[in-house]
C-alpha positions as CSV (number, residue, x, y, z in Angstrom):
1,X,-30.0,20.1,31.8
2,X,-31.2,17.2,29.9
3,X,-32.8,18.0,26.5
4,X,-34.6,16.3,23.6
5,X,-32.5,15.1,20.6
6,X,-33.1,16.9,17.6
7,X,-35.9,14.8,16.6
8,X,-37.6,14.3,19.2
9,X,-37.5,10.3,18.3
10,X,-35.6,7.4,18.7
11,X,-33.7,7.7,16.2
12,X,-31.9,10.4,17.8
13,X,-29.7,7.6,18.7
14,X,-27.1,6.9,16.3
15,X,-27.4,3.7,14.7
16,X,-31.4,3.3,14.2
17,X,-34.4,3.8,11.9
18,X,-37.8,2.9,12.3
19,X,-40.4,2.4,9.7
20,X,-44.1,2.2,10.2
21,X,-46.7,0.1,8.0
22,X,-50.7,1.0,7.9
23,X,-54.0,-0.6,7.2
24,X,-56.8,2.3,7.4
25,X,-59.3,-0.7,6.8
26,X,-57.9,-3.6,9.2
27,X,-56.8,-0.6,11.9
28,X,-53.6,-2.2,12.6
29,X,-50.3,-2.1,11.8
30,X,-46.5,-2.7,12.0
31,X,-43.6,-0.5,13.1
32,X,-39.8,-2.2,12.2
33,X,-37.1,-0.8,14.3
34,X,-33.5,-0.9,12.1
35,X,-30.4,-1.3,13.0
36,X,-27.5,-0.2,11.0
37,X,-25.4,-2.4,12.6
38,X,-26.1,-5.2,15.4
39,X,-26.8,-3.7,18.8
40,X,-26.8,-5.2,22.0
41,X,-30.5,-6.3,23.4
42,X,-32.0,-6.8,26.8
43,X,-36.1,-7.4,27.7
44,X,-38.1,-7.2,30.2
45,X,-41.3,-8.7,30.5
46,X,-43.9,-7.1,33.3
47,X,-47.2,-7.6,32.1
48,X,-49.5,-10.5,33.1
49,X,-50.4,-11.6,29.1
50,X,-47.3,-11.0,26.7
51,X,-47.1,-12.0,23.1
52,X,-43.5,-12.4,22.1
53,X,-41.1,-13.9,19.5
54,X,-36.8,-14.5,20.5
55,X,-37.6,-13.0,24.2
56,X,-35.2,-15.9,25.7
57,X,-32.5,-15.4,23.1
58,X,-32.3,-11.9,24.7
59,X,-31.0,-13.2,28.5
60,X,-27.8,-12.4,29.3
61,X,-26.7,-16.1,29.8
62,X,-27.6,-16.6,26.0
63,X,-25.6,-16.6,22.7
64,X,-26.4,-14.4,20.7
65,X,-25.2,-10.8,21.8
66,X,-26.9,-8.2,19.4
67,X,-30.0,-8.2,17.0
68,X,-30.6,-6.9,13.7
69,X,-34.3,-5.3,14.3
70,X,-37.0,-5.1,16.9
71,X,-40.6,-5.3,15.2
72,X,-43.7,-3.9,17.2
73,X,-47.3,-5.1,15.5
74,X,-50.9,-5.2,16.3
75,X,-52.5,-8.3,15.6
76,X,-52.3,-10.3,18.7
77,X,-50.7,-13.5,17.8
78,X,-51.1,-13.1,14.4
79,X,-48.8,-10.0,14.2
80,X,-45.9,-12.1,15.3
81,X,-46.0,-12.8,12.0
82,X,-44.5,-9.4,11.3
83,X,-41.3,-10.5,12.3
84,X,-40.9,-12.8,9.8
85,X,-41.5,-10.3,6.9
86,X,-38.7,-7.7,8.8
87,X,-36.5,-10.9,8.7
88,X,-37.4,-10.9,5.1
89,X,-36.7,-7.6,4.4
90,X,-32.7,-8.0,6.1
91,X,-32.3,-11.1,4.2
92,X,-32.7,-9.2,1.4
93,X,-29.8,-6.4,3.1
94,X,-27.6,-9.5,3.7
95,X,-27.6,-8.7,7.3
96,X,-28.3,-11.5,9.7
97,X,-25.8,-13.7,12.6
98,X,-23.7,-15.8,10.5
99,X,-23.0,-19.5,11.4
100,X,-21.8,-21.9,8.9
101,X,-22.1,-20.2,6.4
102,X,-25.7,-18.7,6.8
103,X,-26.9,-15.1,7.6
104,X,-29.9,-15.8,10.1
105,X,-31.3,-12.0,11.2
106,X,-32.1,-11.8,14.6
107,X,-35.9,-10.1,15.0
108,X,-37.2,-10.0,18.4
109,X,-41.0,-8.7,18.5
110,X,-44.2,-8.2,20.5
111,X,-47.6,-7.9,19.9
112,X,-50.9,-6.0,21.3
113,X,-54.4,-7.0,21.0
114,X,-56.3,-4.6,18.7
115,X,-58.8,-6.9,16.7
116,X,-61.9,-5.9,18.3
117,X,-61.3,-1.6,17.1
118,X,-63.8,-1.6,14.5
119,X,-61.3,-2.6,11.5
120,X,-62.5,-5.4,9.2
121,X,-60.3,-8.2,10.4
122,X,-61.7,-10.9,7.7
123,X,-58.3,-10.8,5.9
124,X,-58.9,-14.8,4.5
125,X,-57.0,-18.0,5.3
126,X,-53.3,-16.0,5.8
127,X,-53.1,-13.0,8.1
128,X,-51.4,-10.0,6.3
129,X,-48.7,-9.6,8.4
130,X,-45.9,-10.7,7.2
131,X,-46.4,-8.6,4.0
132,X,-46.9,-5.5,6.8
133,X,-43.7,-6.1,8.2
134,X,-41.9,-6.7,5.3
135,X,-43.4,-3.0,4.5
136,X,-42.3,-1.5,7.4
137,X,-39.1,-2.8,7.0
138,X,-38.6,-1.3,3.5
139,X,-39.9,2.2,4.9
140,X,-37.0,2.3,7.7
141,X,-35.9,6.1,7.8
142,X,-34.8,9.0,10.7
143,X,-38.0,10.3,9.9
144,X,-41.1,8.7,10.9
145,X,-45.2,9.7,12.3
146,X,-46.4,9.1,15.3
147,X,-50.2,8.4,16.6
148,X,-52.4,6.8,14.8
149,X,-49.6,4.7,12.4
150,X,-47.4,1.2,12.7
151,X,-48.1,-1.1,15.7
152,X,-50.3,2.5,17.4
153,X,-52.9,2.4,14.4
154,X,-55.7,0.3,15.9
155,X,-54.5,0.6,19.1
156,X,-56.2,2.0,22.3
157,X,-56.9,3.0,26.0
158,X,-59.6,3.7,28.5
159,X,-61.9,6.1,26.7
160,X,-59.6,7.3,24.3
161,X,-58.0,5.7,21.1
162,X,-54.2,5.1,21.9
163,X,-51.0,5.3,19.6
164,X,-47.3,5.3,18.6
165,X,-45.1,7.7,20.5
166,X,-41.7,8.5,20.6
167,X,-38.8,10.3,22.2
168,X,-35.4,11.3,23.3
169,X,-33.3,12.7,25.9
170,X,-29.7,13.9,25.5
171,X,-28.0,13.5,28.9
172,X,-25.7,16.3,30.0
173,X,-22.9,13.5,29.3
174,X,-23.5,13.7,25.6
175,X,-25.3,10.3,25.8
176,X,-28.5,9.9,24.3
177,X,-31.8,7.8,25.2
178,X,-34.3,7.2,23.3
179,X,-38.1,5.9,23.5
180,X,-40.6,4.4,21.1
181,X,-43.6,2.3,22.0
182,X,-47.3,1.7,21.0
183,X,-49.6,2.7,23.9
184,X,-53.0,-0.1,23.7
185,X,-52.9,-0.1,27.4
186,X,-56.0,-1.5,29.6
187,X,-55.6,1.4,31.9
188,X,-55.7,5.3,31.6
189,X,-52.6,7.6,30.5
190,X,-55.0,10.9,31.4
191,X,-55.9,11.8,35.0
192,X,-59.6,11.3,36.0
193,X,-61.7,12.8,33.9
194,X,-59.3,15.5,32.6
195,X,-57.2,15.7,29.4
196,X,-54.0,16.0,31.7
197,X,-51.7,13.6,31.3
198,X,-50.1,11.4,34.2
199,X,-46.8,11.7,32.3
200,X,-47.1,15.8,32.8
201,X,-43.8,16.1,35.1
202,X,-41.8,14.9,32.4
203,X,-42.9,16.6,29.5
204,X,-40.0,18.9,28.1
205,X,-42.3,22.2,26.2
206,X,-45.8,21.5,25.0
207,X,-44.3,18.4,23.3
208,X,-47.8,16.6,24.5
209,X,-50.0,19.7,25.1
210,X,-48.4,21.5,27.8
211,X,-51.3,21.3,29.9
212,X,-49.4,20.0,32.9
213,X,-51.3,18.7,35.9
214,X,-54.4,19.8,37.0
215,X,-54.8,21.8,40.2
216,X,-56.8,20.7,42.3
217,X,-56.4,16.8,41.6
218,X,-59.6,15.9,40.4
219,X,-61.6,13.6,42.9
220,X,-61.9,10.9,40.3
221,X,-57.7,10.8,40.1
222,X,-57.2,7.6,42.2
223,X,-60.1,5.9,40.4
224,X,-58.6,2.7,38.8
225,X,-60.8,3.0,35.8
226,X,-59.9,0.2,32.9
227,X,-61.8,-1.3,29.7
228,X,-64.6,-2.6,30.7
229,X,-64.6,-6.1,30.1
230,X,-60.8,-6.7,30.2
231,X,-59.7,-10.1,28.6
232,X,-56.1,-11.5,29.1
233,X,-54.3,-10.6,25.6
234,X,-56.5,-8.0,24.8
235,X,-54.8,-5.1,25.7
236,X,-50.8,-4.3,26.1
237,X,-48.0,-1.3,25.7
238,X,-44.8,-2.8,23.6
239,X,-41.7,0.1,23.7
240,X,-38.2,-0.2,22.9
241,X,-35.9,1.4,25.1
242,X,-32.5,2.4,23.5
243,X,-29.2,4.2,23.9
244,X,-25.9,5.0,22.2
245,X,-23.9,4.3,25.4
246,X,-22.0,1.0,25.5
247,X,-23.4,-1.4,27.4
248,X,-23.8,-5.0,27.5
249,X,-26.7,-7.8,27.4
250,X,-27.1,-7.8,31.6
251,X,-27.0,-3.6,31.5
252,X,-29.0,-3.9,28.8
253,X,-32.1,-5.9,30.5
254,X,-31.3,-3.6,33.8
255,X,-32.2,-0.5,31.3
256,X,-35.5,-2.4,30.0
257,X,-36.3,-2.7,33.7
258,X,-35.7,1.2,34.4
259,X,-38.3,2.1,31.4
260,X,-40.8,0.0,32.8
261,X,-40.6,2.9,35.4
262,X,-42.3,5.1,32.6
263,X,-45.1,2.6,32.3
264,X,-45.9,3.4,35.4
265,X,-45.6,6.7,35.6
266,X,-47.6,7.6,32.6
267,X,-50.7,4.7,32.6
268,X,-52.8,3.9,35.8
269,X,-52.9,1.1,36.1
270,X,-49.8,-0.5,34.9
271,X,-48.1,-3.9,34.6
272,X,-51.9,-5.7,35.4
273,X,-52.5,-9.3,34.7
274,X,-54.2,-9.0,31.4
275,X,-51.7,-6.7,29.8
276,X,-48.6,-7.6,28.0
277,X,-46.4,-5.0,29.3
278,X,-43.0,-5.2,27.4
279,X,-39.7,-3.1,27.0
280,X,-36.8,-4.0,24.1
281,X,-33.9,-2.6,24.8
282,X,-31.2,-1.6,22.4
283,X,-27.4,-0.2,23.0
284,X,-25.7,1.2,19.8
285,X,-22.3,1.6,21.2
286,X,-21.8,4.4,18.9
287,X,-20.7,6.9,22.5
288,X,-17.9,5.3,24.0
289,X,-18.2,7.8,27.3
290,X,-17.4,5.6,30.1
291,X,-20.2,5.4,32.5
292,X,-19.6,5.4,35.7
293,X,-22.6,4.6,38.8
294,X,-23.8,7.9,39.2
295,X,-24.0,8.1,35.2
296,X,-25.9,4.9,35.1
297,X,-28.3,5.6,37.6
298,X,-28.9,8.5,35.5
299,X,-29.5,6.4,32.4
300,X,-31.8,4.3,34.3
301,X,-33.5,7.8,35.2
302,X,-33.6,9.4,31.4
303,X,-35.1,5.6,30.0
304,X,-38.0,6.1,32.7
305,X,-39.0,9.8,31.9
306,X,-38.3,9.8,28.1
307,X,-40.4,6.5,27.7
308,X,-43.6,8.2,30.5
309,X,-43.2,11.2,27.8
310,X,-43.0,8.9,24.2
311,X,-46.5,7.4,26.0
312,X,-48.1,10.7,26.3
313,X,-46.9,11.6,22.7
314,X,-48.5,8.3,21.6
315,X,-51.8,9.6,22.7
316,X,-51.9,12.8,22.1
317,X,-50.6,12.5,18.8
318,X,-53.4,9.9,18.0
319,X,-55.9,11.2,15.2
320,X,-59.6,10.3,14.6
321,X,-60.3,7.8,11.9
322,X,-63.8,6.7,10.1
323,X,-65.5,3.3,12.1
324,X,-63.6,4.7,15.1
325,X,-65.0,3.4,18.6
326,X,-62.6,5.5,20.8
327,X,-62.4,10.1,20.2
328,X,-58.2,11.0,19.7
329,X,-57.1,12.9,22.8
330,X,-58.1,16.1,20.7
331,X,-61.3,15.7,20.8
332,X,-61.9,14.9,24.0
333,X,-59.4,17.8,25.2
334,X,-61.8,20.5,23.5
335,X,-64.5,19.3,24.3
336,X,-63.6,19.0,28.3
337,X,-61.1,22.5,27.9
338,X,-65.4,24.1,26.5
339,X,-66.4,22.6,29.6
340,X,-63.9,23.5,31.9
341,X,-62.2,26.3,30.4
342,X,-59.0,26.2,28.6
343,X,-56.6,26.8,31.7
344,X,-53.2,25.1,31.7
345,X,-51.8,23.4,34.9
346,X,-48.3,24.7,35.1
């Protein structure tokens, strides 16, 4: 029977650390994904408005086989600045690909639009984010929040604010997956008009509520209800998908495809033309189990439910914050459970 990792987090998978960076005032942040050592990277881009730094580095027919860090950042285009200050921050770790002589790290990111969330975004002739990720960076630990934090501080979705989530799975094989991603996603990741999340099949324990689905399926359930006013770039869910397992750059990408699974199975709509729908993905190598087909299909399985249940987590976990123009799942959930009454769906 698959589990959680101890944590709970990505960083259940040996090898990783993740540090988040915060701006209460600008509501929007950075989260640096660490690696001890370099891992092997895939991507896969589904959404119709990405923003992306060293996505084409990351195809299988390319050089360069493993990165040093993944950075996740609001900001639309200007948080691809992030990267540069994560890049700062391993410079300073002598890490980095070396070629003649030079250390050059290797910092994939992503972006997602969250400039228009009530935070004061007149930050001057130089966006700040290159100091955030430089922060971020420097904060790397096992340990880290989730919600309202990093790349999920200004971030949201239809109706409700949205967030940074995180899990893991630990496969009956001993291998582990792990999911982290910040949810700013132009569709919904509750059903209808409930509090129920569409990720509720996956969710191991109350580890997003525990409400389960709702019975009967609300009427409103097939509704495709988005932000009003979509705009191409101004919305998007960035995750990184990783495992300890061996794999390399072409299993890799096939793993980022299998998480975009979880997209879909925890926000409705997914993958739309004005979202940026990305997925990282990250082997360690630190499990040298063999995998065989059935064992990758399960792989493939665990990186679709463990990222639909680090999207929920996202959400739930998101708290309420002064200037605010979307409630945290919390409030909304009591005030629909004083409506409805506080019945669970299992």
């Amino acid at each position: 029977m698959w589990r959680p990792g101890p944590r709970n987090l990505i960083t259940d998978v040996a090898g990783l650390t993740v540090g988040n960076h915060s701006d209460a005032t600008v509501k929007s942040g950075v989260t640096a994904v660490l690696c001890d050592r370099p891992a092997v990277a895939g991507v896969q881009v589904l959404g119709g408005a990405p923003g992306t730094r060293e996505t084409d580095l990351l195809e299988p027919h390319n050089l360069v086989e493993a990165v040093d860090a993944i950075t996740l950042s609001g900001g639309s285009a200007f948080g691809l600045d992030a990267a540069a200050g994560v890049q700062a921050a391993l410079r300073e770790m002598g890490r980095g690909f070396e070629i003649l002589g030079f250390r050059v790290p290797i910092v994939p990111a992503a972006i997602l639009f969250d400039l228009p969330n009530g935070g004061d975004k007149d930050w001057g002739r130089f966006p700040p984010y290159r100091d955030y990720g430089f922060a971020a960076a420097m904060a790397a630990d096992e340990d880290f929040a989730l919600g309202s934090t990093g790349a999920g501080t200004g971030a949201s979705t239809v109706g409700l604010k949205g967030g940074l989530g995180s899990a893991s799975t630990l496969l009956d094989n001993g291998v582990t997956v792990g999911a982290l991603v910040a949810v700013n996603a132009v569709g919904s990741t509750t059903i209808g008009g409930t509090p129920h999340f569409w990720a509720a099949p996956y969710e191991i324990g109350d580890e997003f509520g525990g409400l389960g689905l709702p019975h009967p399926m609300p009427d409103d359930a097939r509704a495709v209800t988005t932000k009003m006013r979509a705009a191409a770039g101004s919305n998007t869910t960035i995750g990184v998908i990783a495992t300890d397992a061996r794999l390399d750059k072409a299993a890799a990408k096939r793993l980022a495809i299998a998480a975009h699974d979880g997209f879909a199975r925890a926000i409705w709509p997914a993958h739309t033309p004005v979202d940026g729908d990305l997925v990282f993905a990250l082997a360690t190598g630190r499990n040298e189990t063999p995998l065989d087909l059935a064992d990758t299909i399960d792989l493939g399985a665990a990186a679709a439910s463990t990222m639909a249940r680090a999207i929920a987590r996202g959400v739930h976990a998101a708290t309420s914050a002064k200037g605010d123009i979307s409630p945290a799942w919390d409030a909304r959930a009591r005030q629909w459970m004083a409506a409805h009454g506080a019945t669970k769906g299992r």
